[in-house]
C-alpha positions, 0 to 999 in steps of 0.5 A: 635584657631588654634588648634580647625581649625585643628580639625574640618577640620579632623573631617570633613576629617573623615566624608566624607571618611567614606561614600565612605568606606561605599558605596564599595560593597562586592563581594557577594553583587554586583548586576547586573542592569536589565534595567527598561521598556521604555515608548515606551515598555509599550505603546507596551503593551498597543498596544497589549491590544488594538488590542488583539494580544500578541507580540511574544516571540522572539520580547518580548525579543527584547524589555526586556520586561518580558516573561508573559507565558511559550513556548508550549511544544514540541508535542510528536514523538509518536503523529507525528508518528500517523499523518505522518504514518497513526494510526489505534485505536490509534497505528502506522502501517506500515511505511511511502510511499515516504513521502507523507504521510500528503498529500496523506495518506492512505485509512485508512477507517472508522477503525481510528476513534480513531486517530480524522482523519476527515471523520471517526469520528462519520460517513463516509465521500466520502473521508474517507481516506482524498484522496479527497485532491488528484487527481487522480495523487495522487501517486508520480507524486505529489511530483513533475515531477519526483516524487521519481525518479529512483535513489531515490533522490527527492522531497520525502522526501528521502522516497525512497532512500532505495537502492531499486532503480536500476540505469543504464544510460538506465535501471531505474526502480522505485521499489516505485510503486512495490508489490513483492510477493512470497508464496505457491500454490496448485490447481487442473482442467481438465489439471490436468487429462490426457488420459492414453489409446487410448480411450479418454473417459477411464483411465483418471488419475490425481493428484492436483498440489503443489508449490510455486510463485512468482512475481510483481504487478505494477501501474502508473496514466496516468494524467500525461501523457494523463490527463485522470483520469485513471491508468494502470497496469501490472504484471507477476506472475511464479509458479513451481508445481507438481516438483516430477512429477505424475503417467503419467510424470516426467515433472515439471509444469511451468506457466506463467502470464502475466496481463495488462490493464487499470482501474479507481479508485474513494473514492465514485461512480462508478469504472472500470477496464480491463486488459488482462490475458495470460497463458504459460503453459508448462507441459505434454502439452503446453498452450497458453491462452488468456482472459479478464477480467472486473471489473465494482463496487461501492466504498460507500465511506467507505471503502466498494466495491461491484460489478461484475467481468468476465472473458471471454476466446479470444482463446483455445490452442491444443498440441500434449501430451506424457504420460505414462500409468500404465504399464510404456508404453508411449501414444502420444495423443492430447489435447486442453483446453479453458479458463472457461468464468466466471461471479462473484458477489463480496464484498471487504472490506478495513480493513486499513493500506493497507489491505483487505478482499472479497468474490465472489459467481459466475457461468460459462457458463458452468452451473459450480457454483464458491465461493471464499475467500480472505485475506490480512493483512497489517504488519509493513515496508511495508510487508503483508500476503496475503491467498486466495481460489477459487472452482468451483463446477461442474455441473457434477456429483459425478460418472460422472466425477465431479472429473476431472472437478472441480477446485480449488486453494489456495494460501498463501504468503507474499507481499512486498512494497518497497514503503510503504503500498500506494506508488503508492497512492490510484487511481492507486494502481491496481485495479487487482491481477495478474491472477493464476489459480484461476482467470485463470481456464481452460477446456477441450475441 
């Protein structure tokens, strides 16, 4: 009896170590334990059906619930890039100006149908450019009361802290609302003739001018300063031509103007503009000429300007003149010259990116016919290439002296915008190029 105890007892012994034996996992088969979903998860979930909004990501997570659907992908750089800069048929141009670039973007006219601007897809729009969702103090006044300020650091975005800016205690300058330009030039006119004898009327010889430019083009709005909707510019522009002299003087030609005034921009109706032209003229005489000049035009809203352009002379200039005739004798004189009153009829057209196109057909007081072209082509970190002519046909005939008073001028050069193709936004970019002799042409008295 005994016996037979003894063994039931380790039988039963055995049986109960053998399921603890049994119930010791492995290494390679122990399993993490995922909680199950709590009732107050699943009465989430019904929550989430009953109004039809889904809990985020971050919240689903916070309550173990099982991500249902993948994040959305990241957008492409590219992508970016083409709605920040502004896109022209699907590619980037240019770089970005202060970086308000989402907010006061570029007139990027009725050629960015293909980037799915609004306003340019399907028709034009009066805010083609989406400028409509700027005042007329669009440019860097936006970004705050200093904009891009002086030393480049801002609300901009760092757009302009490209070491652009020249920072003095009392000297800032903010190259953010500059076109530097600089290029070649050739033109002729009456002052490109001189009287070489005592009689005025014979032995008039001359020869065209050739040389080179160079200077700046600056724009600012006045809202933030008087509330007006209008802006002001100014600019300098310098030439050195004719530097191996001509048959009659050794002197080298130096000009100088200066433009300044005031103007108005708008994305559709009715635009204006007036600035002041001075010319220094230092050759074989000395000039200084002073005119107005106007602008009064239709923006169509789509990147399509129309209208007309005079320039009216304030004044003329007479200096005593030295020259040399055929003989090598030296013939002292006088002489005086004018400003050429002008009446233009003009198209320009906006081809996007910061560039555009115009034409002009005009005549002077004078009975002179005028006809010019003009060309500026936007390209990639705030550059662009800039080519233009300007002819005055005049009344006068071939054997009458039509070749000493007709003139002309052309130019080519490149621009460069420290700021970007719009960095001072598309209501005070100037409405006006700085004079050169092709808007600036003078007389004989």
């Amino acid at each position: 009896m005994n016996n037979a105890y003894r063994g039931l007892l380790c039988i039963s012994l055995a049986m109960l170590a053998t399921p603890s034996q049994a119930a010791e996992p492995t290494y390679r088969e122990r399993q993490i334990v995922v909680p199950r979903v709590q009732a107050s998860t699943q009465a989430g979930r019904n929550n989430q059906l009953r109004t039809g909004k889904q809990a985020s990501l971050v919240k689903q997570a916070a309550h173990s619930q099982v991500v249902e659907e993948m994040p959305p992908r990241l957008v492409r750089r590219t992508a970016v890039q083409q709605a920040s800069y502004g896109c022209e048929c699907g590619q980037c141009v240019g770089e970005p100006t202060c970086g308000l670039e989402p907010s006061c973007g570029y007139e990027v006219g009725c050629g960015a149908e293909g980037c799915g601007i609004v306003g340019c897809d399907g028709g034009c729009e009066p805010a083609c450019g989406s400028e409509s969702s700027c005042d007329a103090a669009c440019a860097i006044e936006a970004c705050g009361t200093g904009g891009c300020d002086s030393c480049g650091m801002s609300s901009c975005n760092g757009g302009c802290n490209d070491s652009y800016n020249f920072c003095l205690p009392i000297f800032r300058i903010n190259w953010c609302r500059f076109e530097l330009f600089a290029g070649v030039n050739g033109f002729t006119g009456p002052a490109n003739y001189a009287n070489t004898a005592a009689t005025p009327s014979e032995f008039r010889n001359g020869s065209s001018s050739f040389g080179f430019y160079e200077g700046f083009n600056e724009g600012r709005s006045l809202k933030p300063l008087f509330g007006l909707d209008l802006a002001s510019q100014f600019g300098v522009r310098a030439t050195q031509s004719s530097l191996s002299g001509t048959e009659f003087t050794d002197e080298i030609r130096n000009q100088v103007f200066v433009t300044g005034g005031l103007f108005r921009r708008v994305d559709f109706g009715l635009q204006y503009g007036l600035v002041v032209d001075y010319l220094n003229d230092d050759w074989w005489f000395q000039n200084d000429l002073v005119q107005l000049r106007g602008e009064l035009s239709w923006n169509d809203g789509c990147a399509h300007e129309w209208g007309y352009q005079f320039m009216a002379g304030v004044d003329d200039s007479t200096s005593t003149t030295s020259v040399f005739n055929a003989a090598g004798s030296r013939v002292n004189g006088t002489v005086s010259f004018e400003p050429v009153d002008q009446h233009r009829f003009f198209f320009r057209g906006n081809t996007g990116g910061g560039g555009q196109y115009y034409g002009f057909v005009g005549g002077t007081d004078q009975s002179d016919g005028l006809l010019g072209v003009g060309l500026v082509t936007a390209a990639k970190r705030g550059f662009a290439f800039q080519a233009g002519s300007t002819y005055l046909v005049p009344n006068e005939g071939q054997r009458s002296g039509g070749n000493e008073n007709e003139s002309w001028n052309m130019t080519m050069g490149v621009i460069f915008r420290p700021g970007g193709r719009q960095a001072c936004g598309p209501y005070c970019r100037p409405m006006f190029d700085v004079a050169d002799n092709g808007t600036f042409l003078i007389d004989r008295l």
